[in-house]
C-alpha positions in Angstrom: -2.4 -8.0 -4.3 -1.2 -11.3 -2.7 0.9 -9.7 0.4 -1.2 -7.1 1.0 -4.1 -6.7 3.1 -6.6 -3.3 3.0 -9.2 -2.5 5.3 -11.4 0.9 5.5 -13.6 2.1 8.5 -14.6 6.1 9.0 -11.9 7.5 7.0 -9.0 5.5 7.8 -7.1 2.8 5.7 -5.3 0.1 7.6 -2.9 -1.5 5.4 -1.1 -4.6 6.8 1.9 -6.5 5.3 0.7 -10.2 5.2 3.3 -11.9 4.8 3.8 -13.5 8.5 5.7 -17.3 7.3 8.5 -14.4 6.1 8.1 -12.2 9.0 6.8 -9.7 6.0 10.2 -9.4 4.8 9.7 -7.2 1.7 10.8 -8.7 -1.5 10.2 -7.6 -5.5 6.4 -9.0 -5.1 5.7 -7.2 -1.7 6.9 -3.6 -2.8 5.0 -4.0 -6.2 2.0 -5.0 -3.9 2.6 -2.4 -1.4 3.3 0.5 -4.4 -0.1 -0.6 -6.2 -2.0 0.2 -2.9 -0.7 3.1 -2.5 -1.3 4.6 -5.6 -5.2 3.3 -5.1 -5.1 4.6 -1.8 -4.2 8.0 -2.5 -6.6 8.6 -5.0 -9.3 7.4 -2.6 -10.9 10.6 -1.2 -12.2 9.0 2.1 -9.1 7.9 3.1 -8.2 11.0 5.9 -5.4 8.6 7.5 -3.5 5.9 6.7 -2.0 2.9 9.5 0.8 0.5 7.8 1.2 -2.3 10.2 2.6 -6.4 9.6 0.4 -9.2 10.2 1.3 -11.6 12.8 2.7 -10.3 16.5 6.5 -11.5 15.7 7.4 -8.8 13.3 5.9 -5.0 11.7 8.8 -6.3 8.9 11.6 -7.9 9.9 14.3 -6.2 6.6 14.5 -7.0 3.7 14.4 -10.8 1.4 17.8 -11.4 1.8 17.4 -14.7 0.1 16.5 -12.8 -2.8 19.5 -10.6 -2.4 21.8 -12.9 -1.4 22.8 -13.6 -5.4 22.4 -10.3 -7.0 24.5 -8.6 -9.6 25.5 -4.9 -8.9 23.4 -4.1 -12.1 20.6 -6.3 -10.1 20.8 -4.3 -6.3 20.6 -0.9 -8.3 16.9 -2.1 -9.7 16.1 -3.4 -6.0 16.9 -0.6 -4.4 15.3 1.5 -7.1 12.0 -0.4 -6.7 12.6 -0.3 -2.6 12.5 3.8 -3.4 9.8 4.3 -5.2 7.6 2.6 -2.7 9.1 4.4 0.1 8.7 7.7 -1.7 4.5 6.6 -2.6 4.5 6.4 1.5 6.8 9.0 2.5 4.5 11.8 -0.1 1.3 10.3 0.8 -1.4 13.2 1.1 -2.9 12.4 4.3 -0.9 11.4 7.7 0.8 7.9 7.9 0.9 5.8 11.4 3.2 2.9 11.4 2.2 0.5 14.1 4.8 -1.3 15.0 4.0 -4.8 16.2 7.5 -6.6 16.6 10.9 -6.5 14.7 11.3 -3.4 12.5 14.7 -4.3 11.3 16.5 -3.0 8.4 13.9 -2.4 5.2 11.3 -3.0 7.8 12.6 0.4 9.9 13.0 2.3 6.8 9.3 1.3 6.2 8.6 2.7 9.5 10.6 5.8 8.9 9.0 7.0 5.6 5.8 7.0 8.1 5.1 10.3 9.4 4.1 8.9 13.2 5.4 5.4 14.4 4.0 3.8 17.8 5.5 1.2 18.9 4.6 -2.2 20.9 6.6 -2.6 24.4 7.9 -5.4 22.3 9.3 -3.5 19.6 12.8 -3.9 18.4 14.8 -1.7 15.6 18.2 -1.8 13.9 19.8 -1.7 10.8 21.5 -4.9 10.7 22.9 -4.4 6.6 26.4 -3.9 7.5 26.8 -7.4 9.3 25.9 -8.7 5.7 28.0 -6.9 4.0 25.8 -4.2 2.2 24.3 -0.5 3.4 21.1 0.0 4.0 19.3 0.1 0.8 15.7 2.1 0.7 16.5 5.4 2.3 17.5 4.2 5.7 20.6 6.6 6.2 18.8 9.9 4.8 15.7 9.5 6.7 17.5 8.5 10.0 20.6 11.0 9.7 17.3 13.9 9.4 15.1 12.6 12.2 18.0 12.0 14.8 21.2 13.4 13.2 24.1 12.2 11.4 26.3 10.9 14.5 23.3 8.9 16.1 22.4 7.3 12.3 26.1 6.8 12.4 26.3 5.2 15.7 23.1 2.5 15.2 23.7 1.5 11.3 28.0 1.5 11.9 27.2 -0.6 14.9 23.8 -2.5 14.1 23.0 -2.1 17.6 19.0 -2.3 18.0 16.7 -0.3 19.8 14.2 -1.3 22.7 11.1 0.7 22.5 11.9 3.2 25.5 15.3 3.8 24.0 13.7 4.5 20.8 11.3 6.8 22.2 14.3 8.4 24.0 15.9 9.1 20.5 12.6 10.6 19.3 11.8 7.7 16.6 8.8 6.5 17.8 5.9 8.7 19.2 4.3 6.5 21.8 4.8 3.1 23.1 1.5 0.7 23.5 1.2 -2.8 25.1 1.4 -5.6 22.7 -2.1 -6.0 22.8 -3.6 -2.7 22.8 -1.0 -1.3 20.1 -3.9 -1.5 17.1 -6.9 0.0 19.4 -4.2 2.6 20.3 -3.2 3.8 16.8 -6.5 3.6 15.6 -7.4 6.0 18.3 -4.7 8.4 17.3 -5.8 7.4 13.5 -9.8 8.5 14.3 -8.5 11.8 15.9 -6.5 13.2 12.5 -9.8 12.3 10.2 -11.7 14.3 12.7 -10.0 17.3 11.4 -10.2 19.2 8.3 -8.4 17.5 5.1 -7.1 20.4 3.8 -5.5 21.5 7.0 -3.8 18.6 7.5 -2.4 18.0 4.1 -1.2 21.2 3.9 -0.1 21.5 7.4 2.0 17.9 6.1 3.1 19.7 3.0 4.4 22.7 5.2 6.2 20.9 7.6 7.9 18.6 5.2 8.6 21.2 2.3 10.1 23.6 4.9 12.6 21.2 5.6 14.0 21.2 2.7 15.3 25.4 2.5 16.3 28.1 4.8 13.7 29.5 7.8 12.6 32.3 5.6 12.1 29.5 2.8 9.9 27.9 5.5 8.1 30.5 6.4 6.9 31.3 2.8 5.6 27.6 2.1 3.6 27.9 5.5 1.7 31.2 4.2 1.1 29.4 0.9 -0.2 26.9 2.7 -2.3 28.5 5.1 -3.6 30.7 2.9 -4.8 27.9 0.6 -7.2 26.9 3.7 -9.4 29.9 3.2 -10.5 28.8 -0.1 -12.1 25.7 1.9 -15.8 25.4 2.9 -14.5 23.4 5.9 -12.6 26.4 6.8 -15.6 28.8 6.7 -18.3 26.5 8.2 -15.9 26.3 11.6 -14.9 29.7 11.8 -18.2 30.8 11.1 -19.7 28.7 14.0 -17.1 29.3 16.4 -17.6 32.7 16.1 -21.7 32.3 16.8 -20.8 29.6 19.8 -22.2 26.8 17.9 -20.9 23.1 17.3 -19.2 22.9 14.1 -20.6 20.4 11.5 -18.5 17.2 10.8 -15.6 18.2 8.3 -16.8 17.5 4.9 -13.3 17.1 3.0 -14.1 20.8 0.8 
């Protein structure tokens, strides 16, 4: 994988976009990179949580290649965008909990990328927007479904009509990013928040991941069905029984073992 960068420590993956001479813009080679460590990610049962971050301090990734898009056929955006998806959909279904760390300019692709995360903190420096419309095109790798959901239809209307970008405060205001860090303590702070997820059990997190997101998709009662499924899957856990059993006897659980 050329753009892509993987490091692992205690149950947490950090995967950064290194592509920092193209402010990680994401072209054909950077999702194929980016879709191949996910699928070797997910499969890897000591990764509890997963950080997606850009190298560099300029930019987290700052949209799309629009060189590479600049020339394409109808026929051609339809396979981008397709292959824009897929990745997003790898990250946006991952098992375990997604951070983006936001280090810079999130703009376009590079916000969608951010949005298909399940928590994004942000650098003071942080900037988003969808700028697509001032070239001509819509956003092209889920931007206006995953915005419309997180803030509504009239605020996605408002930012990707207008292009208008987002400071971090004001982003935090709208509810798309989490937390805001300094510049320089932005890593140390998501890895923080990172180390506190693996502390818990697996299973309750993914399924308290699958819960959330599932319900989301049908009525309340709908909702409320998926979240007994998935709590009740919890008690076929060893983790489950080893911390209930020594909370109930006042002793300190034993690490979470994943079972």
């Amino acid at each position: 994988m050329t753009f892509i960068k993987v490091e692992q420590k205690d149950f947490v993956a950090l995967l950064t976009i290194n592509r920092p001479e193209g402010l990680n813009a994401l072209n054909t080679s950077v999702l194929q990179d980016l879709s191949e460590a996910l699928d070797t990610l997910e499969k890897d049962r000591d990764v509890r949580t997963l950080i997606v971050t850009g190298a560099g301090d300029r930019a987290f990734v700052a949209g799309a290649d629009i060189g590479e898009m600049a020339e394409l056929t109808r026929e051609e955006a339809v396979s981008f965008a397709c292959a824009g998806h897929e990745m997003m959909n790898k990250l946006s279904s991952f098992p375990m909990p997604t951070i983006a760390a936001v280090n810079g300019y999130a703009l376009g692709g590079g916000f969608e990328l951010a949005l298909a995360c399940d928590l994004i903190v942000a650098s003071s420096r942080a900037r988003f927007a969808f700028p697509e419309t001032s070239l001509g095109i819509t956003p092209g790798f889920g931007g206006t479904q995953r915005l419309a959901r997180l803030v509504g239809p009239m605020v996605a209307c408002d930012l990707i009509f207008t292009g208008r970008r987002l400071n971090a405060e004001q982003a935090l205001a709208l509810g798309v990013v989490t937390e805001i860090a300094d510049p320089e303590s932005l890593l140390e702070r998501v890895l923080e928040i990172a180390h506190a997820i693996a502390e818990k059990a697996p299973a309750a997190i993914r399924n308290a991941k699958s819960a959330i997101y599932e319900g989301l998709c049908g009525t309340l009662s709908d909702g409320i069905a998926i979240e007994t499924e998935q709590f009740s899957r919890c008690f076929d856990t060893d983790d489950q029984k080893s911390a209930m059993r020594a909370f109930v006897n006042k002793e300190k659980a034993p690490p979470f073992q994943g079972r």
